[in-house]
Every structure is written in C-alpha cells, then in structure tokens.
C-alpha positions as a printed Julia matrix, in Angstrom:
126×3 Matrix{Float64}:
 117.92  175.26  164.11
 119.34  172.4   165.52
 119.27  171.05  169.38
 122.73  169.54  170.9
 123.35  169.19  174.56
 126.74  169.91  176.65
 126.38  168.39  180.06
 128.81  168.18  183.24
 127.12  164.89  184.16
 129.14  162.31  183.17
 128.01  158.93  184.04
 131.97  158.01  184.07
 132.7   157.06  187.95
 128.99  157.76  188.83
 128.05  155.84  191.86
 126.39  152.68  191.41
 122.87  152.89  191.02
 122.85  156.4   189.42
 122.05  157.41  186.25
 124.11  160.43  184.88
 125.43  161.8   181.6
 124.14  160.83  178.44
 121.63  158.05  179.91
 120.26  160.72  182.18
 119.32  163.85  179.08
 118.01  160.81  177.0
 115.3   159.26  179.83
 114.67  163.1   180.35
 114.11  163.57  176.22
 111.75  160.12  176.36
 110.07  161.56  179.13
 109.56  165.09  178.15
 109.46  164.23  174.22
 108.67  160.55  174.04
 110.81  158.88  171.75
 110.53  161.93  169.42
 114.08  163.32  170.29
 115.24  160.55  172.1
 118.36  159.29  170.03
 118.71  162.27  167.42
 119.73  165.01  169.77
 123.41  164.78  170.22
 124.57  164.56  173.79
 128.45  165.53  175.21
 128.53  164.34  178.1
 132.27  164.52  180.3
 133.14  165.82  183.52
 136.23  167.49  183.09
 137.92  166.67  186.73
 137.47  163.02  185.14
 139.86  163.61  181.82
 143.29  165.24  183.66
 145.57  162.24  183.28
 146.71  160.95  180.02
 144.54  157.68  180.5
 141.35  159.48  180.29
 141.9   162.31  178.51
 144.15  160.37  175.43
 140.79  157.38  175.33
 138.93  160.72  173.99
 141.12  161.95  171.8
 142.18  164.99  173.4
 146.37  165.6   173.63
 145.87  167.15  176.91
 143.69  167.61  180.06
 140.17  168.06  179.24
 139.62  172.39  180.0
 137.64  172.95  183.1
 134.97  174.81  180.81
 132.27  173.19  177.89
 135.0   174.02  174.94
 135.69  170.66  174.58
 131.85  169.72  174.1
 131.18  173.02  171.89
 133.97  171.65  169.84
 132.33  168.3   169.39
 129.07  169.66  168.6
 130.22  171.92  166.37
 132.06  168.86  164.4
 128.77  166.74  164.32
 126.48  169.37  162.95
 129.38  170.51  160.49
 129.55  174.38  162.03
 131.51  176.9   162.95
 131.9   178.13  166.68
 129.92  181.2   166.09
 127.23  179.36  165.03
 127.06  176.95  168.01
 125.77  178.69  171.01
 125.81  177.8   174.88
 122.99  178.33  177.26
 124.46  177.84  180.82
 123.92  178.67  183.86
 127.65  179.04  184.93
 129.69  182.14  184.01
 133.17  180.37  184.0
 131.58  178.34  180.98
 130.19  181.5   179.33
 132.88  183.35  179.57
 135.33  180.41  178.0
 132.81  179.95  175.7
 132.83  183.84  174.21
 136.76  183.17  174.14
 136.38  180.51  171.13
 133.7   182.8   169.79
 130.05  180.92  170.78
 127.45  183.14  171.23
 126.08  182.73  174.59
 123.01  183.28  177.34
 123.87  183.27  180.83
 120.61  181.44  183.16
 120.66  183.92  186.27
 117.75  181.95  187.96
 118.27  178.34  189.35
 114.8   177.73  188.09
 115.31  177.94  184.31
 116.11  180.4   181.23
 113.79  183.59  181.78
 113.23  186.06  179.0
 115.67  188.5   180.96
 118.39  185.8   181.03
 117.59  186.73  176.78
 118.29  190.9   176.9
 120.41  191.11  179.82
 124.39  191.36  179.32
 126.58  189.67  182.28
C-alpha cells in the first residue's frame, strides 16, 4: 500500500520561528525514518480557515473556499497516486473529517485516544 499524509498544519501564516505543515511531517519522517521516507511520502498540507478568500483559495486551484474538512487533501492524494476515493482512506482523529470523508466515499478509522491509533480505534464503528 502506499503512505500519503493530510495535515491541518499549514506552515502558511505560522508564526515566525515555527515549523509547521509540510516541513514539520518531513523532520518527523527524517527523524523517525531517516531519510528513508523523507521526500517520497506525499504531504497535503493547508489549513482551511487560511483558503476562504479568492486570493488564497484561487493560488491553489480551488474555485471556491477550501471545505472545513480533509476533502480537499483526499482529493489531492488521490490524484498523485492515480486512485479512486474508495481506495484512499483517512485515519483521523476528528469526526467532522471522518464523517466528510465517508461523504466522498474514503474509507475511514476514527483515533478515539489522544495518544495514538489503538487496535479498538480498528473494530469499533463511531
């Protein structure tokens, strides 16, 4: 299977000094992985309070306001690996992303417990 990552943490109008978005999952890839998965995992990284006016949201390509949910990085995954929604699944630990995520068909796995994915997060419906 094949490893992309959908992150909140935008490093658009981070404060100084900060790393976020797609800098921060890569130094957390070279320090988990080494430079193993460093620059081949795909990262989406976007904030979607940052992408409401045209501005923003048109310098991504979107035609409107960026949803307040992950379809908008499901979407882009699913473009780089060449798949269909169904085949792109979410792992989250918010339900307001699961649950917009099941709309445009992604399978999904809610994270009940702020300290990971646990097996029950794995059998468990929401």
């Amino acid at each position: 299977f094949r490893v992309g990552v959908a992150t909140f943490a935008d490093s658009y109008r981070a404060p100084v000094g900060y790393v976020a978005g797609e800098d921060l999952v890569r130094q957390h890839f070279k320090h988990y992985f080494d430079n193993d998965y460093k620059d081949v995992v795909p990262v989406v990284a976007a904030y979607p309070a940052n992408y409401q006016d045209e501005a923003h949201f048109s310098a991504i390509g979107l035609t409107g306001p960026m949803p307040n949910s992950k379809e908008y990085h499901l979407r882009l995954l699913a473009q780089q690996f060449g798949l269909e929604p169904p085949q792109v699944a979410l792992v989250d630990d918010d339900k307001n992303n699961i649950l917009a995520a099941r709309e445009h068909k992604h399978p999904t796995v809610l994270v009940r417990d702020r300290d990971g994915l646990m097996v029950s997060d794995l059998v468990e419906p929401i």
